[in-house]
Every structure is written in structure tokens, then in C-alpha cells.
N, C-alpha and C positions, 0 to 999 in steps of 0.2 A: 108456433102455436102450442101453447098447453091444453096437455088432455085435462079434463073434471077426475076429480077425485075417484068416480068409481070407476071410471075407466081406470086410472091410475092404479087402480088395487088389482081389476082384474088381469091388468100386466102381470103386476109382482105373482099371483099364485101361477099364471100361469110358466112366467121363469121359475117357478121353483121346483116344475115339475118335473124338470132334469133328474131329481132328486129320483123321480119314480122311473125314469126312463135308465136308470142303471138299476133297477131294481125289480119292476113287474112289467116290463116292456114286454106288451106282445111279439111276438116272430112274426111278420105277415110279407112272406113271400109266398110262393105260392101255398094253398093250403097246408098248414102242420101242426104239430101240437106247439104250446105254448112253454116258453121256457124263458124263466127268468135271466137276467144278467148277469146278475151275481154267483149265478152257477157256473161249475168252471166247463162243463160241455154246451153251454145256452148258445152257442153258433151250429149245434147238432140239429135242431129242428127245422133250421133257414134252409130253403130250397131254392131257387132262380132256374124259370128255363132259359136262364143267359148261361152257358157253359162259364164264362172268365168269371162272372160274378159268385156264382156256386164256387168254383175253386178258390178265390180269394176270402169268401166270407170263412170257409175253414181254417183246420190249424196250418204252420206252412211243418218245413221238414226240423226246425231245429229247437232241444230243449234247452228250458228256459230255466233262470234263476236268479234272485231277487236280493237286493240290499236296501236298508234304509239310511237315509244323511240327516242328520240335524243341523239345522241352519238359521241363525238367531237373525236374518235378515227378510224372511217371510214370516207371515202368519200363519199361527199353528206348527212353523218350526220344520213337518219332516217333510223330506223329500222322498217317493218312491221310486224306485229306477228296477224295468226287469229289462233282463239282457240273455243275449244267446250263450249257455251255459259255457261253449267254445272259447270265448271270450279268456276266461282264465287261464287257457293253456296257450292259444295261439297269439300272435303279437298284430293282430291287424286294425284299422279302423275301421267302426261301424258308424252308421249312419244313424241318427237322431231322430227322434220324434217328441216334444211336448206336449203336453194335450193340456187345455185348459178348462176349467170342471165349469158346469152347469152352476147354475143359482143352488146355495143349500146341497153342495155337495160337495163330497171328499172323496180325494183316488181311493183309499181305503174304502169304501161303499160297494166300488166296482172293480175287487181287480183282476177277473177271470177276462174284463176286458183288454187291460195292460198285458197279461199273459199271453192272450192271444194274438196280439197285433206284434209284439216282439218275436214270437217263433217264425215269424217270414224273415230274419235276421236282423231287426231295427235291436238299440237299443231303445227303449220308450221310458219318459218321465211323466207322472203327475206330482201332484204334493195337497195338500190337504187344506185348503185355500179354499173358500166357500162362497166368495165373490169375487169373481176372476175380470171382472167387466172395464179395469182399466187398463188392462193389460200388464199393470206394473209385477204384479207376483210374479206373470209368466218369465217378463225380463229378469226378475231378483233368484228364480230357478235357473234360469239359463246361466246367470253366470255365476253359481256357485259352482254348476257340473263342469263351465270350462276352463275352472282356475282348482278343480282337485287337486292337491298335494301328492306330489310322489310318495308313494306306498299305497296310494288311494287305488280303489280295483278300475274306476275308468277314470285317471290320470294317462293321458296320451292315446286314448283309446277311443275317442270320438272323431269323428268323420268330419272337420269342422265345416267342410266345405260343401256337404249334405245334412243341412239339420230344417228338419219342416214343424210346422205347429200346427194343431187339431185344435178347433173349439166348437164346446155345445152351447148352444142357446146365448146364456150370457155370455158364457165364455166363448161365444163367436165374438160378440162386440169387442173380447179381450184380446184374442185373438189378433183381429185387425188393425187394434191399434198397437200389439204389440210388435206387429211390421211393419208400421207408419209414421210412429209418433216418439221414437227416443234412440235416442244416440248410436243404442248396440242394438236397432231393426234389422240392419241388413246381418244380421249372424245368420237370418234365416232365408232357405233357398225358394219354400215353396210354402202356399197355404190353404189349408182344408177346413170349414167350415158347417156344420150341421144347424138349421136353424136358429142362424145369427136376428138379434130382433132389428126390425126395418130400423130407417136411420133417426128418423121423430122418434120412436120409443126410446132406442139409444142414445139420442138427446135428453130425452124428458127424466132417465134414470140417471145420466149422468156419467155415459160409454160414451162418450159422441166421439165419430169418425169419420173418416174422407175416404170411400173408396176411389178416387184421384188420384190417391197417394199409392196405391200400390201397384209395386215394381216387378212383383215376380207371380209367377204361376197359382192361377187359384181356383181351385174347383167350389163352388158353393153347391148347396142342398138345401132344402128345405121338406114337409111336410105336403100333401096334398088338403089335407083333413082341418077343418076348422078352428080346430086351438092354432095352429100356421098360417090359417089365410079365411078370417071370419065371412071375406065376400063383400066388405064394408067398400063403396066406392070413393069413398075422399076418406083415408087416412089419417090425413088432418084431419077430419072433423069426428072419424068415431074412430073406437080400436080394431083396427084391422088382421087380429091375430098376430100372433111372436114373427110368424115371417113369410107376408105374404109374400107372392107371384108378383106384385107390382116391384116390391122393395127389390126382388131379383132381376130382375129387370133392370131397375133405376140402378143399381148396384154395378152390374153386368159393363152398361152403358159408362157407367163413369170412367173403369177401365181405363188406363189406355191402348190404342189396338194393338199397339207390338206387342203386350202383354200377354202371353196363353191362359184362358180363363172358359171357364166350362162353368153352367149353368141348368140344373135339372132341379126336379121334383120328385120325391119320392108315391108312386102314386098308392092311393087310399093311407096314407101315411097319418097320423095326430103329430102332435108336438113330441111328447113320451114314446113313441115308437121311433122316432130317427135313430139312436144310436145302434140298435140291431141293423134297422132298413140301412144304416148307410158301410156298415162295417166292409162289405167285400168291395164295393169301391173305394173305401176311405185307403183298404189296405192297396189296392191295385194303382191308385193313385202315385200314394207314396213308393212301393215299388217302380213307378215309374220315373218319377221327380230324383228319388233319391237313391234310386240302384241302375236304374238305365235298363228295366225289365221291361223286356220287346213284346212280350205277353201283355203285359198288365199294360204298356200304349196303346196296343189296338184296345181298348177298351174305349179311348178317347179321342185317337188320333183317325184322321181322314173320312171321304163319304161310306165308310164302311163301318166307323168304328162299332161297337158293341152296343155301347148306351145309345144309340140312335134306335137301336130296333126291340130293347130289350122294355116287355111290357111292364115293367116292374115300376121304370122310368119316362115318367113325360113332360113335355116344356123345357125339351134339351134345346140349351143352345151354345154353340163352341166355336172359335176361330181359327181352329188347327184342324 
């Protein structure tokens, strides 16, 4: 079913809020002052009385430093890539992270974000791609970084067998299909998602995806807050916000069950506030997936784990 036109529109501003959610995104974990994203200390304000989430949303222990790639096989050309400064002197493989940018957004916008998710030891890529929703940019990134040239600074130096991808909003839809729907999906081992829009919406714009199709580990997120989840009861018939509680659900569900897949909510959370709210899990996550950090699993793993009791999070549901 197609949505009416103004519903159609109010998708589009609302995907393109990404734009603001790397840029005036409030902090709202426990009370603190406000700090934008684009600030390179804007994880200083974030508080959690989840202990693993407090120490994840910070910096981790190693500095960081940055090159750019031109590459005449995406749009807008660069690539940004920050990496553990170590990297240049020591000979070892590091582990990957893609991220793929919201509606109306460029890594460049945000990169105290990239900064900070690399000093837990990731390398991290975005690139300057401003409609990530097919997923094809994110594939046209990846294999530039894993056919570098020797003399290139990560030529042999990528972790190939740990590399996970991150998407906001649109770049959830791009995200998913860029692990589902083309040749070189399975490059990636693991996937993280911030209010991906439900699967109508990513139909009606033109993401459409099968969560069926995926084969590896995927924690989703969303928003508590109305631009995520308007409260609309048939989806088909009105807009139900970028990503509600049902979509997560119907998503979850699709799964299949050997699949490890984790399912929360960020609570009191908008659309524009996920990428702070979800930063110390996004990072805890992928230390888990792609380092084998025994820390950052209880966060997810068993009747114990962290996000089951942590009030920051609710409408957790998990199969590990």
C-alpha cells in the first residue's frame, strides 16, 4: 500500500533529521548538560547508571588519527577512515567498522563521532554519501578499503574476518541491504542499526529489504519518542513514525532463530537523539562481535545481561 503524499513528505523531513542528530542532538541519559556531536568531547555529558554503558559511551584507551581516500566509484568521491594511531608502527590487523550516514548527511558533519568509536581500537569508515538507503555506497566503500594498494596505510591491515556495519535512520535501510542483497554481503560479520525506517516506509522510498535474509548478529534500536514510533495502529494506513515498536518486532521476528539478534528501545529517546543514546552500546556491541570483549557480552548475553535491567533501555528482546 502507498502512503498519500503528505504522509510521504512527512517521512522525508523526518529521515533527514539525521542531519541534526549528528549535530544538536541532545545527551539524555541520565540528567546532564547538552552537548552537541559535532563536539569532539559531546560523549562527556552522557551519564548511564548502567556501569558497561557509561564506560563504553566514552573514549576507549588508544589515539586516534585520520586519512582521507578519493574514490571515483562513490558519490562525492571521499572516503574518511580514523584509525588507532598504533596502526603505523605495529604490523597487526584491526577490525572494521562502516557506518552508513543518515538522509542529508556527510561523515564529515560528524566526525568527533568517528573519532570516538575508533579509540576502542576499530578502524572506522564513513564517506560523504548523503543517501545511503540502497546500500550500494556502503558495498562501493568497502571494496575500495579492501583492495588498497601496497604502500596504502591499511593495505593488509584490515581484520577481514571482523568487519561490522552501523546505520542511521536511512542508512539503517542501507545498512540491511548492504548484508542481504549483493554479492560481497557476507564481507560483513555483524550488524548494528539506529532507527532503521519500518519496512512500508523502506518500501515506499525505495530501501526495500528482507530482514529473512539476515545471517549474522544484529542488535537493532530505535527511539521511544514520537518522530520513531507516532502510536499510529495500522502502519499501512497512517505514518507510523521512522521506526516504530511494531516494525521492531516484525523485524526481530523475521530473523531466523539461530541468528543472535537483540531488540531495544532507547527510552524517552526522538528520532535526532539516537546517535548519542545509542553510542555506548553501538561501541559495546561491536567490541563484542568483532574483538571478543567479555565486558562488552554481558551487556547482551544471558538472564543477566546489562541491557535487561538498565532503565535507559526498554522493550529489550534477545535470544542469547
Amino acid at each position: 500500500m502507498k502512503m498519500n503524499v503528505g504522509t510521504f513528505a512527512s517521512a522525508i523531513m523526518l529521515l533527514s533529521a539525521l542531519g541534526a542528530c549528528a549535530q544538536i542532538a541532545p545527551v539524555v541519559g541520565e540528567p546532564a548538560a547538552t552537548k552537541p556531536a559535532t563536539e569532539g568531547n559531546h560523549y562527556a555529558g552522557f551519564t548511564s547508571p548502567a556501569p558497561l554503558e557509561q564506560k563504553y559511551s566514552q573514549r576507549g584507551s588508544h589515539e586516534v588519527a585520520y586519512v582521507e581516500f578519493d574514490a571515483a566509484n562513490i558519490a562525492n568521491r571521499t572516503i574518511g577512515v580514523w584509525y588507532p594511531r598504533k596502526l603505523e608502527k605495529d604490523r597487526a590487523r584491526y577490525p572494521m567498522i562502516l557506518v552508513a550516514n543518515g538522509s542529508d548527511t556527510k561523515a564529515s558533519s560528524y566526525k568527533p563521532f568517528f573519532e570516538r568509536l575508533a579509540s576502542w581500537g576499530f578502524i572506522v569508515v564513513g564517506n560523504e554519501v548523503e543517501h545511503a538507503g540502497t546500500g550500494e555506497s556502503s558495498l562501493a566503500t568497502l571494496d575500495v578499503l579492501l583492495n588498497a594498494p601496497r604502500g596504502n596505510i591499511l593495505h593488509g591491515r584490515i581484520d577481514t574476518a571482523n568487519i561490522g556495519i552501523a546505520g542511521y535512520s536511512q542508512g539503517g535501510a542501507g545498512a540491511i541491504r548492504a548484508v542481504t542483497e549483493y554479492s560481497n554481503s557476507g564481507s560483513f560479520k555483524t550488524l548494528f542499526t539506529a532507527s532503521a525506517p519500518y519496512p512500508l516506509l523502506a518500501k515506499n522510498l525505495r530501501w526495500s529489504y528482507d530482514a529473512r535474509k539476515i545471517a549474522m548478529p544484529y542488535f537493532m534500536t530505535a527511539g521511544t519518542g514520537r518522530s520513531d514510533d507516532s502510536g499510529a495502529k495500522d502502519t499501512s494506513k497512517s505514518f507510523g513514525g521512522v521506526a516504530p515498536l511494531s516494525s521492531l518486532i516484525e523485524n526481530y521476528d523475521a530473523i531466523p532463530g539461530e541468528v543472535m539478534k537483540v531488540r531495544a528501545r532507547a527510552t524517552g529517546a526522538e528520532h535526532t537523539d539516537m546517535q548519542i543514546r545509542t553510542d555506548g552500546y553501538l561501541t559495546a556491541w561491536m567490541r563484542y562481535q568483532l574483538q571478543g570483549d567479555r565486558d562488552a557480552a554481558s551487556v547482551f548475553v544471558g538472564k543477566d545481561a546489562e541491557i535487561l535491567s538498565n532503565r535507559n533501555w526498554q522493550d529489550v528482546q534477545k535470544n542469547r
